[in-house]
KOLNUMI-920534 format. One line per field, with one value per atom (N, C-alpha, C, O, CB): residue in three letters; atom name; x, y, z. Coordinates in Angstrom, 1 decimal. Atoms other than C-alpha are relative to their C-alpha. Glycine has a CB too. Example, Ala and Ser with C-alpha at 12.3 -4.5 7.8 and 13.67 -1.06 7.14 Angstrom:
! KOLNUMI-920534
residu Ala, Ala, Ala, Ala, Ala, Ser, Ser, Ser, Ser, Ser
atome N, CA, C, O, CB, N, CA, C, O, CB
x 0.9, 12.3, 0.9, 1.9, -1.0, -0.9, 13.7, -0.8, -0.3, 0.4
y -1.2, -4.5, 1.2, 1.2, 0.0, -1.1, -1.1, 1.1, 2.2, 0.5
z 0.0, 7.8, 0.0, 0.7, 1.2, 0.0, 7.1, 0.8, 0.9, -1.4
This chain:
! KOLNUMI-920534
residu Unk, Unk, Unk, Unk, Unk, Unk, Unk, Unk, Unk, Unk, Unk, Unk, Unk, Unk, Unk, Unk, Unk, Unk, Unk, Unk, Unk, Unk, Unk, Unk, Unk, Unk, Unk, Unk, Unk, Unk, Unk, Unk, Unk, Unk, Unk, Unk, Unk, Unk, Unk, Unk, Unk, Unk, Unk, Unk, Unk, Unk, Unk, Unk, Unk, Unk, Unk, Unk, Unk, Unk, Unk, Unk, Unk, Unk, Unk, Unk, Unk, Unk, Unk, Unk, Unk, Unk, Unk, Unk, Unk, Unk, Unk, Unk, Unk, Unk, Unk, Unk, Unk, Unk, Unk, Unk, Unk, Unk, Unk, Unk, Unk, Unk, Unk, Unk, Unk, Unk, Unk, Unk, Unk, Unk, Unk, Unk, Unk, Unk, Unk, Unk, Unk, Unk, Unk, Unk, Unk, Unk, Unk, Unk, Unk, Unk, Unk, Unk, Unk, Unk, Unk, Unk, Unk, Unk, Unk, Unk, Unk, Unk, Unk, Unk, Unk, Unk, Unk, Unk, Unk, Unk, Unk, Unk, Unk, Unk, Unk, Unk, Unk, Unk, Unk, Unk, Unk, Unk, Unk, Unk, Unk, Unk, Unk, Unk, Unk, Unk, Unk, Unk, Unk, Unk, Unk, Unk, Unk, Unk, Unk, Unk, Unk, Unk, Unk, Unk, Unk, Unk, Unk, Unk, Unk, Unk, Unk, Unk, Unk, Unk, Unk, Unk, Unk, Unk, Unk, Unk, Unk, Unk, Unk, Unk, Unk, Unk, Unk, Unk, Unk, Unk, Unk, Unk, Unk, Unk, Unk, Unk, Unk, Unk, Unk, Unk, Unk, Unk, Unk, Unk, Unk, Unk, Unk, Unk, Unk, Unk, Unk, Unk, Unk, Unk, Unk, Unk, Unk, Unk, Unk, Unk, Unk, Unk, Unk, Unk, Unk, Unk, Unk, Unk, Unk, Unk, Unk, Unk, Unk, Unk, Unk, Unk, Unk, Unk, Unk, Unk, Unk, Unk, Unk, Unk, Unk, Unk, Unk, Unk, Unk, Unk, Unk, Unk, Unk, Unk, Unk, Unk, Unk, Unk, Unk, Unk, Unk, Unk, Unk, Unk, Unk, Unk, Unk, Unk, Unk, Unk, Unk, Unk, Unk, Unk, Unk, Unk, Unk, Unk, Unk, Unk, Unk, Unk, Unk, Unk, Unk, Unk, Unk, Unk, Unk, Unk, Unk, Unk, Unk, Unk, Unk, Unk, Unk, Unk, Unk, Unk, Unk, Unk, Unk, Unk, Unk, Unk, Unk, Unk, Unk, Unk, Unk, Unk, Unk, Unk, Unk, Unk, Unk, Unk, Unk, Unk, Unk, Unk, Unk, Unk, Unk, Unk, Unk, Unk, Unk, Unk, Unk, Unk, Unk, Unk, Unk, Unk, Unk, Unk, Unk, Unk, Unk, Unk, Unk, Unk, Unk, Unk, Unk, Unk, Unk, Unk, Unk, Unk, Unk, Unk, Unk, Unk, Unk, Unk, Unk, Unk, Unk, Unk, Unk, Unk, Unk, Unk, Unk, Unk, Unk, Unk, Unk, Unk, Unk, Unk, Unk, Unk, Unk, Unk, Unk, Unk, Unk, Unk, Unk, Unk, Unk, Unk, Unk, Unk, Unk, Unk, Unk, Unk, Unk, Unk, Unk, Unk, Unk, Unk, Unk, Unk, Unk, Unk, Unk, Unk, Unk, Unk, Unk, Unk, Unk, Unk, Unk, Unk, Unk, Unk, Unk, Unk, Unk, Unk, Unk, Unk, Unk, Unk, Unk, Unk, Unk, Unk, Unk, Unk, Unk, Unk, Unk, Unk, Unk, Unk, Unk, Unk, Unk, Unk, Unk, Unk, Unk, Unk, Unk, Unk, Unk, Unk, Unk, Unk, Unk, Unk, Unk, Unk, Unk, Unk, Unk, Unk, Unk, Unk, Unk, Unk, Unk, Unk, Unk, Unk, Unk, Unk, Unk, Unk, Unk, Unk, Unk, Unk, Unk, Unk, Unk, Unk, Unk, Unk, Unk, Unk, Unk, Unk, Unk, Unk, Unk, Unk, Unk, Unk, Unk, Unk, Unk, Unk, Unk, Unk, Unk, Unk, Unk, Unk, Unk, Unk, Unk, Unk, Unk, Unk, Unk, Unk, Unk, Unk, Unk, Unk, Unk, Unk, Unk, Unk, Unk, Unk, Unk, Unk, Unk, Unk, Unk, Unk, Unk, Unk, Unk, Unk, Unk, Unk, Unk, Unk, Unk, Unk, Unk, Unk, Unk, Unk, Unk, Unk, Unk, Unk, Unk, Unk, Unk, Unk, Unk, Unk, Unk, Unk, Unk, Unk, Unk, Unk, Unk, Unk, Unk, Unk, Unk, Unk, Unk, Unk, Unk, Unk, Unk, Unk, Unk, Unk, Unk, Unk, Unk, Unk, Unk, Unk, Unk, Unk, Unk, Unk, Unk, Unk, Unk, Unk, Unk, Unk, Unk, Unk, Unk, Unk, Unk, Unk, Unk, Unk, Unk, Unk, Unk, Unk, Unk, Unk, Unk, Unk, Unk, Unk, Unk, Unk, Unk, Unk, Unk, Unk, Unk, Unk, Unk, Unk, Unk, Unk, Unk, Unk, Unk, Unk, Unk, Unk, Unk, Unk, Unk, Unk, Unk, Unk, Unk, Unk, Unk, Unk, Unk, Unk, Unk, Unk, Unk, Unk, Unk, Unk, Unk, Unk, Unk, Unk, Unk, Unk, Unk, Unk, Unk
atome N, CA, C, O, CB, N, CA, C, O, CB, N, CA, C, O, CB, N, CA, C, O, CB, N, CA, C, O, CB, N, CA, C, O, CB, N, CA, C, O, CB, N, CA, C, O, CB, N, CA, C, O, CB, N, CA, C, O, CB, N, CA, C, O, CB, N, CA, C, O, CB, N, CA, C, O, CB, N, CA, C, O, CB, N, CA, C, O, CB, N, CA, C, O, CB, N, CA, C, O, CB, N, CA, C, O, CB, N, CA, C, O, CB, N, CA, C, O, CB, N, CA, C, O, CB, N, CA, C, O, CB, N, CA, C, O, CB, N, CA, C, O, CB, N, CA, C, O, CB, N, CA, C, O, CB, N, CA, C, O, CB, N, CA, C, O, CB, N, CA, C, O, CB, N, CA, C, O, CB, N, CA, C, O, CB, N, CA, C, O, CB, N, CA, C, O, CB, N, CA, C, O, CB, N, CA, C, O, CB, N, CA, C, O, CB, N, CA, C, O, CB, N, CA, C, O, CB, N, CA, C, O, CB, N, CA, C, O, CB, N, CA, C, O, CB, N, CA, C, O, CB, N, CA, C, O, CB, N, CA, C, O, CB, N, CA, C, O, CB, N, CA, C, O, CB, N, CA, C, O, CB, N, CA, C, O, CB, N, CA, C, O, CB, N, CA, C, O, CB, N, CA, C, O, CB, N, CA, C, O, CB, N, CA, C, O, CB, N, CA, C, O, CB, N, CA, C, O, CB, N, CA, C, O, CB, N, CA, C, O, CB, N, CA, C, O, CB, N, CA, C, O, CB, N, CA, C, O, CB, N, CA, C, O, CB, N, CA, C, O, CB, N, CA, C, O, CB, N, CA, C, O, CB, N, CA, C, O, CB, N, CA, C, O, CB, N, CA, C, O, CB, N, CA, C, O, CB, N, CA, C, O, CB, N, CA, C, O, CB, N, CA, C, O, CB, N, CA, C, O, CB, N, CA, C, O, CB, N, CA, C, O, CB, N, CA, C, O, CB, N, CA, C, O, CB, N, CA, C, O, CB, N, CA, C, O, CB, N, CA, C, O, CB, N, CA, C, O, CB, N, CA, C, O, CB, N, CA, C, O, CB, N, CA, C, O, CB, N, CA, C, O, CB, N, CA, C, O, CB, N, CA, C, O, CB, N, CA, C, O, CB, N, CA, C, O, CB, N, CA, C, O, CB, N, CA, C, O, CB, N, CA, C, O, CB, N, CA, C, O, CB, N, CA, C, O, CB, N, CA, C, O, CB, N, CA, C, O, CB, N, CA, C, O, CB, N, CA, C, O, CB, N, CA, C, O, CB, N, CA, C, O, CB, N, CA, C, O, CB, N, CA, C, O, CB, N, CA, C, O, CB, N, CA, C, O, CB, N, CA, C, O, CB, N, CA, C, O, CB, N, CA, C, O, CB, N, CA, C, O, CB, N, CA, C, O, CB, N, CA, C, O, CB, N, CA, C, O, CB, N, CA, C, O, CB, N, CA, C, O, CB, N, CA, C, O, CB, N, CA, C, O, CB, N, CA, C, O, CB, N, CA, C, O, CB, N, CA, C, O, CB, N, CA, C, O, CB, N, CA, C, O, CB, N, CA, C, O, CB, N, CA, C, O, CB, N, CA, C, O, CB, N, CA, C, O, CB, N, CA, C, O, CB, N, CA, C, O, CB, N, CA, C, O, CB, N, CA, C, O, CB, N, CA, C, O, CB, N, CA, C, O, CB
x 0.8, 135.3, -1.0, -0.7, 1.0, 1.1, 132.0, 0.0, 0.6, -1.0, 0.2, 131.2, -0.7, -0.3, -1.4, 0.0, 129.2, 0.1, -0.3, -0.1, -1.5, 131.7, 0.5, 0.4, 1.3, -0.8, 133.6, -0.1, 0.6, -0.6, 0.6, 131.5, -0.5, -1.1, -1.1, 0.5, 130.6, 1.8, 2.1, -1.2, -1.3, 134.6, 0.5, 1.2, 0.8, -0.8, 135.5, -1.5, -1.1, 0.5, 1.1, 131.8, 1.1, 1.1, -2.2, -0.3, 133.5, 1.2, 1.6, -0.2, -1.6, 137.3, -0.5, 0.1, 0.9, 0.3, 135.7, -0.9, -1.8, 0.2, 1.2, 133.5, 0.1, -0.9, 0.4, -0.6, 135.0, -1.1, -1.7, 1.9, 0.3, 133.8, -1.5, -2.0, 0.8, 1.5, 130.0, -0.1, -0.7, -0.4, 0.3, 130.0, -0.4, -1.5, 1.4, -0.1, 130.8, -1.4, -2.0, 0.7, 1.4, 128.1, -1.2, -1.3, -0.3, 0.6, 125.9, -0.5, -1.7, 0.7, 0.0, 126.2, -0.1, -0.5, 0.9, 0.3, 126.4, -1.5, -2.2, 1.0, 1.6, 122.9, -0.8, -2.0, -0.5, 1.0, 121.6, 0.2, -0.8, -0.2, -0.4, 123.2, -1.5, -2.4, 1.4, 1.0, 121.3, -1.2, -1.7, -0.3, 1.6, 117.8, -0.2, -1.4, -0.6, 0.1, 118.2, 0.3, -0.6, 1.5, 0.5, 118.4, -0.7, -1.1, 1.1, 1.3, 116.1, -1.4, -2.4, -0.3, 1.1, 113.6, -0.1, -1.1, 0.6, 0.3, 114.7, -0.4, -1.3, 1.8, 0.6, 114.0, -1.4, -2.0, 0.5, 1.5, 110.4, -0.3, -1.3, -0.6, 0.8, 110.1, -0.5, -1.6, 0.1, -0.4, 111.2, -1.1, -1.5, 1.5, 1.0, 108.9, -1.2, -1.6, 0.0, 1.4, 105.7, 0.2, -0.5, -0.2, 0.3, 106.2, 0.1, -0.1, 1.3, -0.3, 106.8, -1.6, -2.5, 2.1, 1.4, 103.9, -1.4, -2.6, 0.7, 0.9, 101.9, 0.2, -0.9, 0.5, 0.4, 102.4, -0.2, -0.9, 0.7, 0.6, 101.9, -1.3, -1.8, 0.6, 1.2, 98.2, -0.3, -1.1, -0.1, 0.6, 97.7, -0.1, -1.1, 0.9, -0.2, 99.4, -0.3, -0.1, 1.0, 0.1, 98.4, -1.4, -1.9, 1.4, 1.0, 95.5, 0.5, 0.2, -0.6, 0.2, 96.5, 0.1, -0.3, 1.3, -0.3, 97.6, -1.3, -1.3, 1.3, 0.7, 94.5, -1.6, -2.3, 0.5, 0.9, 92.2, 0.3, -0.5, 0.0, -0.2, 94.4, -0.6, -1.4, 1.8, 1.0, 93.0, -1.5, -2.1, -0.4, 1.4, 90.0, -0.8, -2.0, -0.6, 0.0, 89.8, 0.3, -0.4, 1.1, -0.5, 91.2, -1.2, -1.5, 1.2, 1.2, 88.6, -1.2, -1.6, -0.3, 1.2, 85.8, 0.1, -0.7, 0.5, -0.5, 87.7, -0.3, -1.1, 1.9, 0.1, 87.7, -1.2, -1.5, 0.6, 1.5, 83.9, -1.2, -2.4, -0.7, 0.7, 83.3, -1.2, -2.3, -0.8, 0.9, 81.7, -1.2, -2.1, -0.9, 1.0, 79.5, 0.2, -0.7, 0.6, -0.1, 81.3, 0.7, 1.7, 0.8, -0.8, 82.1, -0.2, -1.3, -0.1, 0.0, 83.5, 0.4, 1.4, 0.6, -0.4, 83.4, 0.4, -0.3, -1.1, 0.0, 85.1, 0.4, -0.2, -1.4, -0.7, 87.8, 1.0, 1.5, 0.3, -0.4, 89.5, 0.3, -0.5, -1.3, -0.4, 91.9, 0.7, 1.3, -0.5, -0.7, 93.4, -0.1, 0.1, 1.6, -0.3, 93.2, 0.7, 0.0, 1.1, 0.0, 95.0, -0.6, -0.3, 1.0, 0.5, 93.1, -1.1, -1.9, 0.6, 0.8, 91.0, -0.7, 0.0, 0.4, 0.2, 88.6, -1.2, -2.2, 0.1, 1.7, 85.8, 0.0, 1.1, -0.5, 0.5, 83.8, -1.1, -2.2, -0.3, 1.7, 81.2, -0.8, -1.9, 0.1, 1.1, 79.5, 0.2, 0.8, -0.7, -0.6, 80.1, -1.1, -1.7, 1.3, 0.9, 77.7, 0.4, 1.6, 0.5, -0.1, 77.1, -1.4, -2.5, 0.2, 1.5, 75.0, 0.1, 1.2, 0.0, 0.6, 73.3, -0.8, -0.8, -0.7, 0.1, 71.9, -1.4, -1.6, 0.2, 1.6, 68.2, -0.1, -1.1, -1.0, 0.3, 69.1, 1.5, 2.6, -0.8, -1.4, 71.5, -0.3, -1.1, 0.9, -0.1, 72.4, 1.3, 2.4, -0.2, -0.7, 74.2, 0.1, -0.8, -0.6, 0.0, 75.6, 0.9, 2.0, 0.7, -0.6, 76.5, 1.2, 1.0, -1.1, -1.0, 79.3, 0.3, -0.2, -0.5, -0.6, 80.9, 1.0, 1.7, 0.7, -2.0, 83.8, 0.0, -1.0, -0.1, -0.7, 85.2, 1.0, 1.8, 0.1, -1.3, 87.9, 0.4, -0.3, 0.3, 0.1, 89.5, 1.4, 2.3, -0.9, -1.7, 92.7, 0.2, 0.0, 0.5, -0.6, 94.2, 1.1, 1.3, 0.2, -0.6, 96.7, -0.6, 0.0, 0.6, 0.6, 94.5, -0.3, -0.9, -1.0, 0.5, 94.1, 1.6, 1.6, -0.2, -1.0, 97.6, -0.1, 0.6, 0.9, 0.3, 96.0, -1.2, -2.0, -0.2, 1.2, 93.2, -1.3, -2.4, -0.3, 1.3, 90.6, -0.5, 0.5, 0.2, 0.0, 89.2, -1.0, -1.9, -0.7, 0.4, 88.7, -0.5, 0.2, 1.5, 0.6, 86.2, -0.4, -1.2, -1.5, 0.7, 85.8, -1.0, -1.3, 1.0, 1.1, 83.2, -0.1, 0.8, 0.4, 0.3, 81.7, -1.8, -2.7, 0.4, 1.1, 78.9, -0.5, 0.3, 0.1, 0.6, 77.1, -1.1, -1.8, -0.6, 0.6, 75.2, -1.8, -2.9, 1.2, 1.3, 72.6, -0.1, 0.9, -0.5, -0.5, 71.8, -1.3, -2.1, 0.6, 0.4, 69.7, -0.3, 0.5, 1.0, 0.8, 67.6, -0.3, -1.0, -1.0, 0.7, 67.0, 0.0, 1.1, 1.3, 0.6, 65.6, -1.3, -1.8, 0.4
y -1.3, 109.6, -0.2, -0.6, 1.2, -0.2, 110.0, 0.9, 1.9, 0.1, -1.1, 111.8, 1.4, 2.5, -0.7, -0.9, 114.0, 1.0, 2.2, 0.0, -1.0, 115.1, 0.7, 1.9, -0.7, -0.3, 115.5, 1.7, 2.6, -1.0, -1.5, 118.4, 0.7, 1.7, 0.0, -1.5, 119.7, 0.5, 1.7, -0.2, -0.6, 120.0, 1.0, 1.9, -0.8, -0.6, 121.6, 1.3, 2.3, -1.2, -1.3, 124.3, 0.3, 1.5, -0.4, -0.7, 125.2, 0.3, 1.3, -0.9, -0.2, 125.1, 1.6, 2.6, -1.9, -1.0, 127.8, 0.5, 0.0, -0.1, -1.1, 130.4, 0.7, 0.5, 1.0, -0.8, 132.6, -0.3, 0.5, -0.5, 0.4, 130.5, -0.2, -0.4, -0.8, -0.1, 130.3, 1.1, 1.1, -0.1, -1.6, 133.8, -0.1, -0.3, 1.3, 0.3, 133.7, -0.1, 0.6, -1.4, 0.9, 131.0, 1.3, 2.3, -2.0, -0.5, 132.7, 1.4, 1.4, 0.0, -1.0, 136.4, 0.1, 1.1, 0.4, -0.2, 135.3, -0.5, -0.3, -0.6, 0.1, 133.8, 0.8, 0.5, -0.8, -0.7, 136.5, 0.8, 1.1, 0.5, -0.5, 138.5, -0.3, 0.4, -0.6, 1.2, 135.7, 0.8, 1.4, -2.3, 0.2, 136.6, 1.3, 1.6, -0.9, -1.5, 140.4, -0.2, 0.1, 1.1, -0.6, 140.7, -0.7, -0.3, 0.2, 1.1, 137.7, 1.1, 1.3, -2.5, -0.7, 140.1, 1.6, 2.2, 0.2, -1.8, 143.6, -0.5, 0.2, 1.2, 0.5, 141.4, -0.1, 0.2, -1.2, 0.5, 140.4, 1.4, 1.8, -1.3, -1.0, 144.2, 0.8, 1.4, 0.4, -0.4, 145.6, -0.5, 0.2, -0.4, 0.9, 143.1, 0.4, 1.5, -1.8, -0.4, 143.6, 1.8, 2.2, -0.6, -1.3, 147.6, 0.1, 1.2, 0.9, -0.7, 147.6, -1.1, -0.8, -0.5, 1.0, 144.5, 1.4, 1.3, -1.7, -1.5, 148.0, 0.7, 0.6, 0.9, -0.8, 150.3, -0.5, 0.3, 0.8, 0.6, 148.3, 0.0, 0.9, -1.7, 0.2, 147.3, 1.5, 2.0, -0.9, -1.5, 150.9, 1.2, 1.9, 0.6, -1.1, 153.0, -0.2, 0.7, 0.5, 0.1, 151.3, -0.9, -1.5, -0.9, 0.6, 150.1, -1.2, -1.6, 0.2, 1.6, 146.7, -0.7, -1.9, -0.8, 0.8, 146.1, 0.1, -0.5, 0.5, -0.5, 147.6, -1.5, -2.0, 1.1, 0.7, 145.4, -1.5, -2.3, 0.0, 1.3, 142.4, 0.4, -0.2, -0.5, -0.6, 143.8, -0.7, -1.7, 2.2, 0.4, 143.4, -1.0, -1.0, 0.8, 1.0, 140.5, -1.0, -2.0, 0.0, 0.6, 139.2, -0.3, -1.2, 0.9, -0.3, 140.4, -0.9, -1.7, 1.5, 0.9, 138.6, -1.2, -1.7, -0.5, 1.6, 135.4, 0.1, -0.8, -0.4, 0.3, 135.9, 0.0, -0.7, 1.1, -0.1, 136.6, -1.0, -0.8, 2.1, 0.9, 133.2, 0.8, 0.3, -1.0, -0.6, 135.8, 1.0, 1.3, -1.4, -0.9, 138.0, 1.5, 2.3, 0.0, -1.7, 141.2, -0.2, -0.8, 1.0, -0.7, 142.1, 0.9, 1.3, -0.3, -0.7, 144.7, 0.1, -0.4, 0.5, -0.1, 145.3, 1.1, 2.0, -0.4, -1.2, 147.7, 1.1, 2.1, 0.2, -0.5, 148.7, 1.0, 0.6, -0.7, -0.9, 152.0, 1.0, 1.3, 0.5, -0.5, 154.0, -0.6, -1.5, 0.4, 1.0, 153.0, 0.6, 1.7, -0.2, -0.1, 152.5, 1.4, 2.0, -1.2, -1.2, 155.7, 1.5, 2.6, 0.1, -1.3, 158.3, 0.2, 1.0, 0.5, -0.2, 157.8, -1.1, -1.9, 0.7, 1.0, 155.0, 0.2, 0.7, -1.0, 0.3, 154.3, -1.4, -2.0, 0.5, 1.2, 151.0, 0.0, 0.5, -0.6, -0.1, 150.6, -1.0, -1.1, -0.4, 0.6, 148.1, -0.5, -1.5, -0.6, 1.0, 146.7, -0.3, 0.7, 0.3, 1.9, 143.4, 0.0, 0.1, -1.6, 0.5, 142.6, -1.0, -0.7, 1.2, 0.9, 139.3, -0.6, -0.9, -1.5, 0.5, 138.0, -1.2, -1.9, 0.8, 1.0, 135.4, -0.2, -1.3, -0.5, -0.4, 136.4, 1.0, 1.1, 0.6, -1.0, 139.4, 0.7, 0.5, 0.9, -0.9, 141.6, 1.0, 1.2, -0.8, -1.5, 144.9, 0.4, -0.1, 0.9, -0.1, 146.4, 1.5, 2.2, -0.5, -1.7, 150.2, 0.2, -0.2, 1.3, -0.7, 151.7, 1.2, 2.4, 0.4, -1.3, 154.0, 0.4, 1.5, 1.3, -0.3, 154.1, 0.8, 0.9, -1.3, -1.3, 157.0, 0.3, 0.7, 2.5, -0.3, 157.4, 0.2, -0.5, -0.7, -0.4, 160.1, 0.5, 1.4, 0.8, -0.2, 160.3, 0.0, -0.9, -0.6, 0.0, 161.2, -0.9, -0.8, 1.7, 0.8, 158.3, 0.1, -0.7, -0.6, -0.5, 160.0, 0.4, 0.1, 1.1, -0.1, 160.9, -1.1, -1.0, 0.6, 1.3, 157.3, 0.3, 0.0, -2.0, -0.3, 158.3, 0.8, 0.7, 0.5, -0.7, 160.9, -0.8, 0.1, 1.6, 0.9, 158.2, 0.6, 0.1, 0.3, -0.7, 160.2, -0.7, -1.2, 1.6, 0.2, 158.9, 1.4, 2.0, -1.7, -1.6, 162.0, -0.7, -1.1, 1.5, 0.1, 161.1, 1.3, 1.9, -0.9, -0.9, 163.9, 0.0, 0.9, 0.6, -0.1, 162.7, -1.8, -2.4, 1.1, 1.2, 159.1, 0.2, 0.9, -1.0, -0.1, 158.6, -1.2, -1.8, 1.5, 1.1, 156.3, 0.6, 1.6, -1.3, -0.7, 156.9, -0.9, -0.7, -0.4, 0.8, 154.4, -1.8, -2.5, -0.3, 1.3, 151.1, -1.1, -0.2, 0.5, 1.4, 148.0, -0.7, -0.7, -0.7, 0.8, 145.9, -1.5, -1.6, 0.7, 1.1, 142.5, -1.2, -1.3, -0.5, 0.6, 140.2, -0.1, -0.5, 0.7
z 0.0, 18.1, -1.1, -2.3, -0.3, 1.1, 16.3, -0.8, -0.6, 0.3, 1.5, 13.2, 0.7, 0.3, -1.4, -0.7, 15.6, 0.7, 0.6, 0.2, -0.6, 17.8, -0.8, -0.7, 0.4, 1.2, 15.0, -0.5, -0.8, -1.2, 0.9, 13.7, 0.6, 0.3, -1.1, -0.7, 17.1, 0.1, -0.3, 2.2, 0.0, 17.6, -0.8, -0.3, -0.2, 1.1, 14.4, -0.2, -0.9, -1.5, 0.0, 14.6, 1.5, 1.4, 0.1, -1.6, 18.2, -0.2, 0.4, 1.6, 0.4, 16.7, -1.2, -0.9, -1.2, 0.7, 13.9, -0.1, -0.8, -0.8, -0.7, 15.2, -1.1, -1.9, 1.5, 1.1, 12.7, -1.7, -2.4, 0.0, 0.7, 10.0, 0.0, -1.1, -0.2, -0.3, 11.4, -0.4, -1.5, 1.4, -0.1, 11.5, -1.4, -1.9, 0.5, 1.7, 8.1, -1.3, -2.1, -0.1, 0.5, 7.0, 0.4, -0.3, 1.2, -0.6, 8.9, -0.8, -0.9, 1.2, 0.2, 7.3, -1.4, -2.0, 0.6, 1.2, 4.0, -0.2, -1.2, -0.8, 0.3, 4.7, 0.2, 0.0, 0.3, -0.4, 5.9, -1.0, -1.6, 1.4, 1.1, 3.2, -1.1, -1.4, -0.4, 1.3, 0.3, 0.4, -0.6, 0.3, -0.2, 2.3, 0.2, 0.2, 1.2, -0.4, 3.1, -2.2, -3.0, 1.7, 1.6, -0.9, -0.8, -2.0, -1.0, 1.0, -2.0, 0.6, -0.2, 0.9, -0.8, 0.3, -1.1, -1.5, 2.0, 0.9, -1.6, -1.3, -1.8, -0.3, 1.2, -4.8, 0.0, -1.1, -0.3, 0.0, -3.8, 0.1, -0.6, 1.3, 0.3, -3.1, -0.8, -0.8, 0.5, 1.1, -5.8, -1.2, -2.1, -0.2, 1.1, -8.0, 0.5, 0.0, -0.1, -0.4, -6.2, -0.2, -1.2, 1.9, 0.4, -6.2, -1.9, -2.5, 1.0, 1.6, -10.2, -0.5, -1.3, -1.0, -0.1, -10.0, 0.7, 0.4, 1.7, -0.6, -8.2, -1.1, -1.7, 1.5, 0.7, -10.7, -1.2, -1.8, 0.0, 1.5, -14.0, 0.4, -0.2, -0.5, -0.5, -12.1, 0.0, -0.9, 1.3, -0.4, -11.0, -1.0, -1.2, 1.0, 0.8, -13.8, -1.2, -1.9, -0.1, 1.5, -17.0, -0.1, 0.7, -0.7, 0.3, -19.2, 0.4, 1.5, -1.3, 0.3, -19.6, 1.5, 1.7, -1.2, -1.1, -15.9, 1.0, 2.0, 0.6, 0.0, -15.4, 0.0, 0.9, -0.9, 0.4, -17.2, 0.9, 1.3, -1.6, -0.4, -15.6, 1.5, 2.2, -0.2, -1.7, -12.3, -0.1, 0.4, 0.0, 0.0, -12.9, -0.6, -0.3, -0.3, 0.4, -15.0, 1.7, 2.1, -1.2, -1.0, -11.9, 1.6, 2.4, 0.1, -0.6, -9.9, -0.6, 0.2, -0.1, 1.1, -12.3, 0.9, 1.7, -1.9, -0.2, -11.7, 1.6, 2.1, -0.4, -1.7, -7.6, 0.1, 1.0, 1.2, -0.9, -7.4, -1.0, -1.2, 0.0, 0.8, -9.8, -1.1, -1.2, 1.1, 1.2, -12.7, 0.8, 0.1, -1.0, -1.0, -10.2, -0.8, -1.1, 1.8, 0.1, -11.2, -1.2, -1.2, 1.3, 1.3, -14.8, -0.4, -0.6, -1.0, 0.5, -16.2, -1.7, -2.1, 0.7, 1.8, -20.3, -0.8, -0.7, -0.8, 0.4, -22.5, 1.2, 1.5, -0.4, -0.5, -20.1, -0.6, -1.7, 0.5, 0.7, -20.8, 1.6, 2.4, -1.3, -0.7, -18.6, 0.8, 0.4, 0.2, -0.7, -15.4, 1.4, 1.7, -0.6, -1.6, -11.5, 0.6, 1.4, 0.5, -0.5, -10.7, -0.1, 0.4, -0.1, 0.5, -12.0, -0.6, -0.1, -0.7, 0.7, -14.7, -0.4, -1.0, -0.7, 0.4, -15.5, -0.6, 0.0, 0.8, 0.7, -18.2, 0.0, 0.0, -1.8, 0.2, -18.3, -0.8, -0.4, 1.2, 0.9, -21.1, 0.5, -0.1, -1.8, -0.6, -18.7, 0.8, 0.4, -0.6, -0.7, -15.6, 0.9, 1.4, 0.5, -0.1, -14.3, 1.1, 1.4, -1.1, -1.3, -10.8, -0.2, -0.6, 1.3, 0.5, -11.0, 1.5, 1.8, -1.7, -0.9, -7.5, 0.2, -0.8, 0.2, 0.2, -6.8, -0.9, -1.5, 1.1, 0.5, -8.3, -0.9, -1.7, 1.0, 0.6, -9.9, -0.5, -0.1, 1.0, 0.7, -12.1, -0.7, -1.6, -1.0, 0.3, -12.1, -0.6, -0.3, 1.2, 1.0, -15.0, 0.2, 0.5, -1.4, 0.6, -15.7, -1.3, -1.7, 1.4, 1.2, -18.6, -0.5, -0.4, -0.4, 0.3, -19.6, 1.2, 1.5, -1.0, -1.4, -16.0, -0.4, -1.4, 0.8, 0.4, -15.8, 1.6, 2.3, -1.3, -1.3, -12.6, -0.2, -0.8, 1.0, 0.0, -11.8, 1.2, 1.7, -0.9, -0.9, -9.0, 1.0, 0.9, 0.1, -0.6, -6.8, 1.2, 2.4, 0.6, -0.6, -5.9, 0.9, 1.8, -0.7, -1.3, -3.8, 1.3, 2.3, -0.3, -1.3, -1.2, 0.6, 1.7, 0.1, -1.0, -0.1, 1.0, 2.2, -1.1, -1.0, 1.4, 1.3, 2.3, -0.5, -1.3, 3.7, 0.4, 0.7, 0.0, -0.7, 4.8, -1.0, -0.7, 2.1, 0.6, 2.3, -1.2, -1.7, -0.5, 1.5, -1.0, -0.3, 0.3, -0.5, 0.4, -3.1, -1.5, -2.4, 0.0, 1.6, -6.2, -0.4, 0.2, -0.2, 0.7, -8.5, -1.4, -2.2, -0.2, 1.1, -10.8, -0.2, -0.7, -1.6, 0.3, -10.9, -0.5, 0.0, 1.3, 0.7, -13.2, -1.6, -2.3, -0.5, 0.8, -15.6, -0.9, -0.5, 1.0, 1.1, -18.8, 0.1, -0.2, -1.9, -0.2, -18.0, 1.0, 1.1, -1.8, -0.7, -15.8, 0.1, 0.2, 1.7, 0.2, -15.8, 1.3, 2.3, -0.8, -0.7, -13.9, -0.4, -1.3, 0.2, 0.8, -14.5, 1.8, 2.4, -1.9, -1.4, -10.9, 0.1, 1.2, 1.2
């Protein structure tokens, strides 16, 4: 008898014991899964609800658009309330700058499909192309 046999005989002798295997792996991956959600949702509100997760946002952003888009003199945060003392969109010819950005705005309404700004505005903005 081969080693093969062997280990189809004894998987077909203990069903029981598949099951088993089986349930505790799905077990392992049904809570490795509630872990990843759990992280990413608290990974969402640090980004959303706080300066610093805030700034890491958009730092982040910088980095994705190879320096295109900067923001300087970050203050506030993604859900609500945000000042920017300058934020830099550079083209390929030209760059446009604004000054003292404040955007406020209810971020809950993206839940009913709406975005609701209640006041976006800039103190001054720049030309240079």
């Amino acid at each position: 008898m081969s080693i093969q046999e062997s280990s189809s005989i004894n998987s077909e002798e203990n069903p029981e014991k598949n099951r088993a295997a089986t349930a505790s792996w799905l077990r392992f991956f049904l809570r490795l899964l509630a872990s990843l959600v759990v992280v990413l949702a608290v990974l969402m509100a640090w980004v959303v609800g706080t300066n610093s997760g805030t700034r890491f946002f958009l730092a982040g952003l910088q980095s994705l658009s190879y320096g295109r888009l900067e923001a300087i003199e970050i203050q506030g945060r993604l859900a609500d309330h945000l000042e920017l003392g300058e934020l830099k969109l550079k083209l390929a010819d030209t760059q446009i700058a604004l000054y003292g950005v404040r955007v406020d705005w209810q971020s809950r309404a993206l839940l009913g499909g709406r975005v609701q700004v209640d006041q976006l505005s800039a103190r001054g903005c720049g030309w240079l192309g």
